[in-house]
N, C-alpha and C positions, 0 to 999 in steps of 0.2 A: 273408068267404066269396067264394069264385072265382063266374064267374057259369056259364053251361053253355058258353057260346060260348070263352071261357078252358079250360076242362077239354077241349073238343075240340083246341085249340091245342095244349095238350100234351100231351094223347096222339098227337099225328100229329108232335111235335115228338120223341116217346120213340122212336115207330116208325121214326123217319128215322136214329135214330142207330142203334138196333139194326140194322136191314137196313143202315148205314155197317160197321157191323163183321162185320158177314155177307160184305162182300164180299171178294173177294182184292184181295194189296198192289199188283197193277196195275192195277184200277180205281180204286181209292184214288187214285194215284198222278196217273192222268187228269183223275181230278174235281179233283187241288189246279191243275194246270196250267188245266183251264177257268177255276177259280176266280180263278185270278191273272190270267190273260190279261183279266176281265173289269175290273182295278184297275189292268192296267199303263197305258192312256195317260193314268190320273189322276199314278200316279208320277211319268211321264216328264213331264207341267206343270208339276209340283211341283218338279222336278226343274230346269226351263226356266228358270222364273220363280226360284229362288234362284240361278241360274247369272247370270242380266241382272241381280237386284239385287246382286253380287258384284260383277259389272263396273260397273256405275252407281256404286258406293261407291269404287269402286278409280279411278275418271276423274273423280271432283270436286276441286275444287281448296281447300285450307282459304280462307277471307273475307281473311285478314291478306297471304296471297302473291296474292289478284286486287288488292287494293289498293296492293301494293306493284308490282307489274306492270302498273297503270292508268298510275302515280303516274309510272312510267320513261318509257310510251310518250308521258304529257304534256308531260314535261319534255324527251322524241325531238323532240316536234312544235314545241315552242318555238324549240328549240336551229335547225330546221331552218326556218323561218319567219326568223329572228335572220341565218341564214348568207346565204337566201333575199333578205333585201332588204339585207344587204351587199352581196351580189355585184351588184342592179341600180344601186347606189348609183358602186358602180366600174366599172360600164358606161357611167354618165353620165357620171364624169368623165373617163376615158380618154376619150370622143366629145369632149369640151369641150376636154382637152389636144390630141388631134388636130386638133383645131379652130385653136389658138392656135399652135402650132408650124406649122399651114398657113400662117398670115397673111401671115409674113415673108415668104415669097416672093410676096405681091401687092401688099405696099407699099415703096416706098425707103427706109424708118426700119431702124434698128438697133432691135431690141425686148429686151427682157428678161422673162419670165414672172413674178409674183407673185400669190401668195395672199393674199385679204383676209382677216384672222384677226380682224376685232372692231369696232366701232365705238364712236364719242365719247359715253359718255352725258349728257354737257354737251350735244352736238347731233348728237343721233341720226340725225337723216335726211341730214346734211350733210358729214359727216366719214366717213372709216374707217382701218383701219391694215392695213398691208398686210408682208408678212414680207421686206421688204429696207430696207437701210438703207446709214450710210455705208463699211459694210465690202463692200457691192458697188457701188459708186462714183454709189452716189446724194446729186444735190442738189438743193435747193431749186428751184421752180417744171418742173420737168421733168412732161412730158404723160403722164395716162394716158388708157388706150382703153381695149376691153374686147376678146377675144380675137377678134369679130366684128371688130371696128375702129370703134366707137362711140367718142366722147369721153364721157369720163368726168370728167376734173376733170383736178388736178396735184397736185404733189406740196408740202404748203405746211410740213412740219417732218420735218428727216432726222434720226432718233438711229443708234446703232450698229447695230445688228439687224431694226429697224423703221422705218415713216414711217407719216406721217401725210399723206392726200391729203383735200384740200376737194373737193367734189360739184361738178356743176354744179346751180346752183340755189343757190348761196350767195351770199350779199354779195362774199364774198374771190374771186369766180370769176367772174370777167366776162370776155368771150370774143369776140372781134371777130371776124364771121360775114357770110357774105353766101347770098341766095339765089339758087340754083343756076341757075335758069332763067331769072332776071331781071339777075343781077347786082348786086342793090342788097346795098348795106350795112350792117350794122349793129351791135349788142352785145349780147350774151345776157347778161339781170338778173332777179334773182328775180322770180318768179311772183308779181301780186297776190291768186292765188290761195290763199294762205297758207304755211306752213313744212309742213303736213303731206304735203301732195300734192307729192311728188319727181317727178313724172311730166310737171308743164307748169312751162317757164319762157316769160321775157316774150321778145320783139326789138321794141328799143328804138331810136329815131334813124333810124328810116327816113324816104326823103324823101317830100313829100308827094304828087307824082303817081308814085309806086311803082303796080305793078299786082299785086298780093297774090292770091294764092286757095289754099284748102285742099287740101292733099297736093302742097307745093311742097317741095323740100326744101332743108335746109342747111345748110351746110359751113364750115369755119372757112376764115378768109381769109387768114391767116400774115400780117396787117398789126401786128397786136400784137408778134410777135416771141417770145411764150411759146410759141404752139401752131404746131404746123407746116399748112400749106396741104392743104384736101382731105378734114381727118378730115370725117364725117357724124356732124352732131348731131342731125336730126331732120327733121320735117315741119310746117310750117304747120296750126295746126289753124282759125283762123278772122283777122281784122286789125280794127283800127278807124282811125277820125282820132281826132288830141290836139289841144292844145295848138291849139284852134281853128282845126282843119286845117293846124296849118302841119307837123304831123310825122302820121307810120302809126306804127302798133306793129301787134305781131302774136302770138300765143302757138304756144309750138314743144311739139310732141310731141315729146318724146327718145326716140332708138332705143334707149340703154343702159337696161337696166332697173336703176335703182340699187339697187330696196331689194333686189333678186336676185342681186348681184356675189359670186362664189366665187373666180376668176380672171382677173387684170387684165394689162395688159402695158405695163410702160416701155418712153418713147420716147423713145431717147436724140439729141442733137442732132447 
């Protein structure tokens, strides 16, 4: 059963249609445009909002082409990191070659450049090999330096292509030296330091009223007849007495960095 408040509803809902059709077709016509006009800015949202989700579906990108396009810019970024420390790698050595082609004109030796391409694993710290041999007219005990003008060693086996040069700081390298400020003389022999520290050798046969102190420096003496007169081997780092004073020794800082040798330079006689 309808209740009373329903039966008034439609009866006001029968009268609205009746007086609708009572009217003429240009009132009609007004009420549908009031009517719309009150639904059009629902449309025009509706309208909005499916227009932005269109576009939002249409600018995503499928999962498989963002990962394939991560995947390129990581391996951009590697590639260009790889070129990145090539190019400061050949900055260095271009500085180190200009460096070594300067020399020649501050000392009176004939020089020849070479690369050290490897070292003895019989005796790592003491050996290296360097990329000339007797097809560029190297022989046996000929000096190297470093492109500074450090002595380095010599040259103690020539093959065809390569050699093989002893350190200083070897048994096979001893090195007749004097210091620079005092004049005294003497001979550079392994470090009692041990075989791993390349960095200090001994001087040996000094006399015993020498006057020694640290940051003297010293140069070979061309009395050996191997090394020529002048190169710089190093500094004084401290002296003692032997040999119940009747001799000094003294330990030498070398200027050459051995275990850092990339470029050397033969010194022809």
């Amino acid at each position: 059963m309808l209740k009373r408040s329903q039966y008034i509803a439609l009866v006001l809902v029968v009268l609205f249609i009746l007086a609708l059709f009572s009217q003429s077709d240009r009132t009609i016509a007004r009420m549908k445009v009031a009517i719309g006009g009150l639904f059009l800015p629902l449309f025009g949202l509706a309208r909005s909002a499916q227009t932005v989700t269109d576009r939002s579906l249409a600018a995503l990108t499928p999962r498989a082409e963002l990962e394939k396009q991560l995947e390129a810019l990581q391996r951009e970024n590697q590639e260009l990191r790889v070129e990145a420390a090539r190019s400061q790698e050949t900055q260095k050595e271009n500085a180190r070659l200009r460096e070594a082609f300067a020399l020649p004109k501050l000392v009176p030796w004939r020089l020849t450049l070479a690369q050290v391409v490897g070292h003895d694993p019989a005796n790592w710290w003491k050996n290296v090999r360097i990329n000339r041999g007797s097809r560029d007219g190297l022989t046996n005990n000929l000096t190297i330096i470093t492109p500074q003008g450090f002595l380095v060693g010599r040259v103690a086996e020539v093959g065809y292509t390569h050699s093989q040069v002893v350190l200083l700081g070897d048994p096979a390298c001893r090195v007749s030296v004097l210091v620079e400020s005092t004049r005294e003389h003497g001979i550079i022999a392994p470090s009692e330091s041990g075989p791993i520290d390349n960095t200090l050798v001994d001087l040996k046969y000094l006399s015993a009223n020498g006057v020694l102190q640290p940051g003297q420096w010293v140069r070979t003496s061309g009395l050996s007849g191997l090394y020529p007169k002048g190169i710089l081997v190093g500094q004084i780092v401290d002296s003692r007495s032997v040999d119940y004073g009747l001799h000094m020794e003294a330990r030498i800082k070398l200027a050459a960095r051995l275990n850092a040798l990339e470029e050397v330079m033969v010194v022809w006689p």
